[in-house]
Each structure stands twice: as structure tokens, then as C-alpha cells.
LODOVEX-894622 format. One record per residue (C-alpha): residue in three letters; x negated, y negated, z negated. Coordinates in pm, whole numbers. Layout:
<nodes>
 res     xx     yy     zz
 ala      X      Y      Z
...
</nodes>
This chain:
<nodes>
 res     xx     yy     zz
 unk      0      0      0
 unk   -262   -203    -63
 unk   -433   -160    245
 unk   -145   -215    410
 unk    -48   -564    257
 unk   -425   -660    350
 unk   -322   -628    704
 unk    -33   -796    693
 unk   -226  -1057    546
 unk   -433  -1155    801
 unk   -125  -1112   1084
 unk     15  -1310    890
 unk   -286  -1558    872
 unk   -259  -1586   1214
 unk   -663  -1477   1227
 unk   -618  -1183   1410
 unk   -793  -1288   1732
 unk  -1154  -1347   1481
 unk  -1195   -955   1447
 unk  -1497   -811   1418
 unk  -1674   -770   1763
 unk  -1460  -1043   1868
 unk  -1747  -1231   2036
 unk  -1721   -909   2309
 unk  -1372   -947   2369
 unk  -1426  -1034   2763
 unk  -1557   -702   2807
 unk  -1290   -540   2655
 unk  -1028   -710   2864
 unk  -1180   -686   3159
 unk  -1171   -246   3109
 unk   -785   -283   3067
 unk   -779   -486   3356
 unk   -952   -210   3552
 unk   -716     47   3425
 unk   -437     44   3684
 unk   -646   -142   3971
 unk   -922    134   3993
 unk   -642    414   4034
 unk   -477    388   4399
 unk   -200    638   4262
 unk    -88    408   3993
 unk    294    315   3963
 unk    356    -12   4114
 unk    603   -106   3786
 unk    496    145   3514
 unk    642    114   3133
 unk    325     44   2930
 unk    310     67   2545
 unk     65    -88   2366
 unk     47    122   2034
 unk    -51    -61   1710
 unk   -109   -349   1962
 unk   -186   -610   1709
 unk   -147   -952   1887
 unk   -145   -752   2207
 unk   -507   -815   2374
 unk   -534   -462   2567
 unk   -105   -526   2675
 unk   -223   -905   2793
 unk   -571   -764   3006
 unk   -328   -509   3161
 unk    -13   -742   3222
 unk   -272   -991   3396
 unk   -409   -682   3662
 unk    -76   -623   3794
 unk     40   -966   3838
 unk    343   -859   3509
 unk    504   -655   3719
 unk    618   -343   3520
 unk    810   -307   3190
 unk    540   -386   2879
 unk    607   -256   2508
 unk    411   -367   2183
 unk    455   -174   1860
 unk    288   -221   1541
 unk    361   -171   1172
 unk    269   -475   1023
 unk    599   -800   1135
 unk    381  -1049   1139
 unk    177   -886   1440
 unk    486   -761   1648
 unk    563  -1167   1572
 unk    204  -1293   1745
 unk    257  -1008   2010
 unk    560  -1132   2145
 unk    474  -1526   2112
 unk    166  -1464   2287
 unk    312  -1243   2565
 unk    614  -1368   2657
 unk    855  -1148   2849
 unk    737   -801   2660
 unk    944   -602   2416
 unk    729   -634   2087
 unk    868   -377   1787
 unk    758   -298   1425
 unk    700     62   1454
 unk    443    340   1270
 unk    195    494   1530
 unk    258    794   1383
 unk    663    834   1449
 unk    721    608   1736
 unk   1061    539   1865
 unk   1002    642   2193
 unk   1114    911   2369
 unk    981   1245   2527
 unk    775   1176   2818
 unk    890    840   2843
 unk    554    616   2975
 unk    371    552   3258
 unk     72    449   2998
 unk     34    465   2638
 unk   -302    204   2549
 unk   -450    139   2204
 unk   -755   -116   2122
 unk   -860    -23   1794
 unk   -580     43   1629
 unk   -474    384   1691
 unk   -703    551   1496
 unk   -597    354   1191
 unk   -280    584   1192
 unk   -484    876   1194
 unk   -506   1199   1412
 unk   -150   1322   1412
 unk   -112    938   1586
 unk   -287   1077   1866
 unk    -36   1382   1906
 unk    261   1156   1883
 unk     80    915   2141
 unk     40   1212   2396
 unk    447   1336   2322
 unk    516   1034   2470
 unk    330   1016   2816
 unk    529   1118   3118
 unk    388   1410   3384
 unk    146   1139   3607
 unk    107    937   3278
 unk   -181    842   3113
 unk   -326    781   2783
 unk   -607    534   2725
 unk   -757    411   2372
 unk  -1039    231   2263
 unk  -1147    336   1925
 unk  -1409    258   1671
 unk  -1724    463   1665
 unk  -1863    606   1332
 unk  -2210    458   1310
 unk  -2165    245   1572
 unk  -2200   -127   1633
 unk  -1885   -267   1502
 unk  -1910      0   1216
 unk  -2258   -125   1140
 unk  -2130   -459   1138
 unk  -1780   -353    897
 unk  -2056   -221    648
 unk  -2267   -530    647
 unk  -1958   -778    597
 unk  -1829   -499    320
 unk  -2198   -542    118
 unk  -2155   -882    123
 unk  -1798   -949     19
 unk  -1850   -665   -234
 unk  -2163   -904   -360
 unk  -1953  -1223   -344
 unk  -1697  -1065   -473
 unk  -1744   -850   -714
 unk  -2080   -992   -824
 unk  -1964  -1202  -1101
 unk  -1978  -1531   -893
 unk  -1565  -1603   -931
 unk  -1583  -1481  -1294
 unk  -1826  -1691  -1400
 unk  -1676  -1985  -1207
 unk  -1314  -1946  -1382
 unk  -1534  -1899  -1713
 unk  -1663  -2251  -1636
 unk  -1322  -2396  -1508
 unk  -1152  -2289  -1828
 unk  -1426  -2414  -2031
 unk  -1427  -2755  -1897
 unk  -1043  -2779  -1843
 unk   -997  -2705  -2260
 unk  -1256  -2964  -2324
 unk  -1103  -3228  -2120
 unk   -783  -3171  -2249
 unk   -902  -3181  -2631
 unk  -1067  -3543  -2507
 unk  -1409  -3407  -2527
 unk  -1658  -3681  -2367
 unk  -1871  -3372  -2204
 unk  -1645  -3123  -2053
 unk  -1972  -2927  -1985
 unk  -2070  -2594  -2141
 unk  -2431  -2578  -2083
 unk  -2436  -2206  -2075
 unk  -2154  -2080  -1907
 unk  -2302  -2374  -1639
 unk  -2640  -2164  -1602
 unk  -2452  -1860  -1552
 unk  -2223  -1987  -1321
 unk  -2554  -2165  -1133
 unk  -2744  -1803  -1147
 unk  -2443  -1628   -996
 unk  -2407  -1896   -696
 unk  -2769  -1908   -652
 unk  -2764  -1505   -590
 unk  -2474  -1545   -333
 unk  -2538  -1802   -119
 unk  -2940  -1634   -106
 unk  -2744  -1340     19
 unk  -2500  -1506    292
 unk  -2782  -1688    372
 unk  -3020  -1404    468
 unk  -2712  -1192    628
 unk  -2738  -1179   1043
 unk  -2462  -1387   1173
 unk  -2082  -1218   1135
 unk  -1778  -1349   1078
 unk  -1808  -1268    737
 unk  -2091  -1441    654
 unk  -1897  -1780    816
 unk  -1655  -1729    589
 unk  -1858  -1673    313
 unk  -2065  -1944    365
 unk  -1758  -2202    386
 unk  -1586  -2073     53
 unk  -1949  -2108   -143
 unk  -1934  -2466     18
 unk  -1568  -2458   -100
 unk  -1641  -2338   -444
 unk  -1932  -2587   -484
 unk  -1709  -2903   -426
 unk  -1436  -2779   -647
 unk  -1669  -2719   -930
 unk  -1845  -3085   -887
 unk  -1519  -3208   -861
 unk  -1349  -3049  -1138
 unk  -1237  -3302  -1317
 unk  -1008  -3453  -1011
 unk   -797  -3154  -1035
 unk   -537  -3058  -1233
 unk   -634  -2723  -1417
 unk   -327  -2506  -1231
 unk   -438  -2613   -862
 unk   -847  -2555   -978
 unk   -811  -2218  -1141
 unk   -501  -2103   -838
 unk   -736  -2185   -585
 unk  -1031  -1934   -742
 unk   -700  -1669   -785
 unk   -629  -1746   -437
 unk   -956  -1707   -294
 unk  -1043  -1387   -486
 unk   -695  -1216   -315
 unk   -793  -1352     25
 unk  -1201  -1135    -57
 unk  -1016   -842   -187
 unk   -792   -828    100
 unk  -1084   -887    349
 unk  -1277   -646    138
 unk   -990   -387    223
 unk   -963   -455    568
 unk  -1326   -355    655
 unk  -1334    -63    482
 unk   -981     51    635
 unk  -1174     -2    999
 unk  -1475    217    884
 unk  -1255    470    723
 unk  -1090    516   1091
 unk  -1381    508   1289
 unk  -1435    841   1473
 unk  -1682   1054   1486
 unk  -1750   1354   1718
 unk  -1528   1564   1526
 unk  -1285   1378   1521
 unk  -1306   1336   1901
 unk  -1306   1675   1933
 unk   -996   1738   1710
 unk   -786   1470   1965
 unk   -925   1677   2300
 unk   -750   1995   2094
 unk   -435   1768   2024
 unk   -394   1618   2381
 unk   -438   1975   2563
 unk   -169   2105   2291
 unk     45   1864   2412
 unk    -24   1911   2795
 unk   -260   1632   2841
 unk   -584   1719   3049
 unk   -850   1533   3266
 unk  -1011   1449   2879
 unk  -1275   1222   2860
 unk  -1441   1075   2570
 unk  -1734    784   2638
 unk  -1935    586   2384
 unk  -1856    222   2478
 unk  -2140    -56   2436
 unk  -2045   -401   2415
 unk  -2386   -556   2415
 unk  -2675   -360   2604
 unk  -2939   -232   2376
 unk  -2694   -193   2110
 unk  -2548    106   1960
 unk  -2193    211   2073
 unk  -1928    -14   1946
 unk  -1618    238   2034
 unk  -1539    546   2192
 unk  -1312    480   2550
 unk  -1076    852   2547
 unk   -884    891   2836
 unk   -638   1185   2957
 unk   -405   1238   3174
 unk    -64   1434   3174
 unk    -46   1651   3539
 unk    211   1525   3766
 unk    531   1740   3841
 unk    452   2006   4152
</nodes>
């Protein structure tokens, strides 16, 4: 549930287009776009579902190829991103549905797509994806890699909001804040605690060395602007009101802990070869075939950031 909520969170944020490997999304878009174009037996108007689609960017690179002529279908759990789905791609049916029961019926799409968000459903997702491909259908995801780039890069933002976060940095700063607040409001000339200012100096010190040294990530921005943040409230204390001053620490520790969540829910889906394996058994169960599984790099001389699986369902004889 928790995890959940954390993803509903940032749909709801409306950050969803700052994921991580977002700086690669051209590349992406331009392999949906390629989908449909590079295969001369492709419907003309096929019924595409985007599944756990997010704000839609695989539905959008494939609507753009053919020109938005077909029927195009978002689904994901989480409202807020069926909401930024359809007002980013207007004309498609966008839905609130679980990857792993969708509403859809028996061999009912030309093209069932996923950009990393299948996975998060787990395996059986893949099963239900393949029940609904028609015979000439195809299935097509892009999927996070176990030990890959973007996984590298989920572990590296996870050290460092685990060290922001969970590092004593926002203890020590409400510590302070209450300290000074009390004083000020017994009409204390010095609303200063001289110690629980050294720890609170010690704990940002640590942090900011950390963000700091991290390669760039989104993480790290954000980081770096809440210790900026934090910095100004705390030099500024005695401008705010004690409620908006210690909310705003409550407020920022929810938003760390929910983008704490988030990147371990993406490395807790990635796939490894296994796993890979266990959707090849799952597709041909289902009469899928023409499998193919291919380590996807978004920057060269990097390590795969996601595995591209493909198959096919036969076409009627």
C-alpha cells in the first residue's frame, strides 16, 4: 500500500515525465515509432493498449508513426496517471486498470506495449498481457534490466535518499526547530541551542558532502535544492510561524520516503534472465511465439538500461 500511494504521489505531482533515464527518452520514442512502420504487414487502424502506460510516452511515439489513425487505449492503476494520459493524448481512451486483471477481452488487440511499467505488476502481468493479443497481434515491452543502467542509477539515488533521509539530517533539524520555536515563544533573547546547532551543522555538513560528490541524477537535483531549502528555512526560522516551519520538514520527509519507495519498487521489478526466461514460458503457454528478448542501451558504452521482449501471436490459416 505504501508503495502504491508513493506512485500515486508523483502522478499526482505531475513529475512523471523526470523519471529516471529520462534524459534518453528520444531514443525510446523513436523504437515505438519504428514499431508499426518497420512491419509492412501491420494493420492500417490497429487497437493499441498501452499497459501501465503512465502519462502515455510509448502510446504518444506510436500514435505519432501512424499519423493517429487506429483506436489507442491507456490503462494504469494509479488515477492520477490515467488523468495525465488522457490530457496529454487527446482522443485516446485512458482507464484505471491493474496490469494484472485487465478489462479487456480475449484476443482483443492488434498491440499490447509497455515502457517500464509492466514488470511492476509482476510476471502473471505478462500472461494476462499475452491473453489479450489477437492471432497477427503483437506484444512489445520495454522493461528494466537487473544490473543495468537505469538500475545502477535507482541504487545510487536509493543510497543517497537513504543518507539524506534516514541519516539524522531532518531529525536533527526538527530537534533545532523545536528548540528555537519554545525559546522564542518563552521570550528568550537567544532562541539558539548551541548544541543541538552543532549537531544539526554536522548532519548537513555530511549530506550536502554526499550530494555533492554523487554523479549527476535526478536525485541528486533534488537533493541538492531541498538542502538549499532546508538551509534558508533554518536561517530564517524566526520569520515563520512554528506550524508552517516544522510542516514543511514533515512534508519534505513524506515527499524522501515516497521517493525512497519509488526507486526501490523500480529495482525490485527489474528483470533478470530468469525472469526473461519465465515470460518466453508464459507467452508460448499462451500461444505467443516469434520471442525475442534484447538488452537495450540508451547511451553507447553503457550497460543495458532495459530489456526490448517482443512476440508475436500466429495469424489465423
Amino acid at each position: 500500500m505504501a508503495e502504491e500511494q508513493a506512485w500515486q504521489e508523483y502522478w499526482a505531482g505531475g513529475d512523471g515525465g523526470d523519471a529516471v533515464g529520462g534524459p534518453q527518452r528520444r531514443k525510446l520514442a523513436a523504437h515505438w515509432a519504428g514499431l508499426f512502420t518497420s512491419k509492412p504487414d501491420a494493420p492500417q487502424h490497429p487497437l493499441v493498449v498501452d499497459i501501465a502506460a503512465g502519462r502515455g510516452a510509448a502510446l504518444k511515439g506510436v500514435m505519432e508513426a501512424l499519423a493517429h489513425r487506429g483506436r489507442f487505449l491507456a490503462l494504469d492503476f494509479s488515477p492520477a496517471a490515467v488523468r495525465s494520459a488522457g490530457a496529454e493524448l487527446p482522443g485516446i481512451i485512458a482507464a484505471a486498470a491493474d496490469a494484472a486483471r485487465l478489462p479487456l477481452a480475449d484476443h482483443s488487440v492488434d498491440a499490447a506495449i509497455s515502457q517500464f511499467g509492466i514488470e511492476y505488476a509482476g510476471l502473471p502481468a505478462f500472461s494476462e498481457a499475452a491473453r489479450i493479443v489477437r492471432p497477427g497481434g503483437q506484444f512489445c515491452s520495454i522493461s528494466h534490466y537487473r544490473g543495468g543502467a537505469i538500475d545502477a542509477e535507482c541504487a545510487e539515488n536509493e543510497r543517497l535518499l537513504l543518507l539524506v533521509g534516514q541519516g539524522g539530517l531532518l531529525s536533527a533539524a526538527r530537534a533545532t526547530l523545536d528548540a528555537s520555536f519554545a525559546a522564542r515563544s518563552q521570550g528568550s533573547a537567544n532562541p539558539l541551542d548551541a548544541r543541538l546547532e552543532a549537531v544539526f551543522a554536522s548532519a548537513f555538513v555530511h549530506a550536502k558532502k554526499a550530494v555533492d560528490d554523487a554523479p549527476p541524477s535526478a536525485a541528486r537535483a533534488t537533493l541538492d535544492r531541498f538542502l538549499g531549502d532546508l538551509m534558508r528555512l533554518l536561517a530564517r526560522r524566526i520569520a515563520y510561524e512554528a506550524k508552517d516551519a516544522l510542516g514543511w520538514i514533515e512534508g519534505m520527509k513524506a515527499s524522501l520516503d515516497a521517493y525512497l519507495r519509488r526507486m526501490q519498487s523500480m529495482r525490485a521489478s527489474a528483470l533478470g534472465a530468469d525472469e526473461v526466461a519465465d515470460v518466453e514460458r508464459r507467452f508460448s503457454a499462451a500461444g505467443l511465439g516469434d520471442f525475442r528478448a534484447e538488452p537495450l542501451r540508451l547511451e553507447d558504452n553503457k550497460a543495458p538500461a532495459a530489456w526490448v521482449i517482443e512476440a508475436r501471436r500466429p495469424p489465423r490459416a
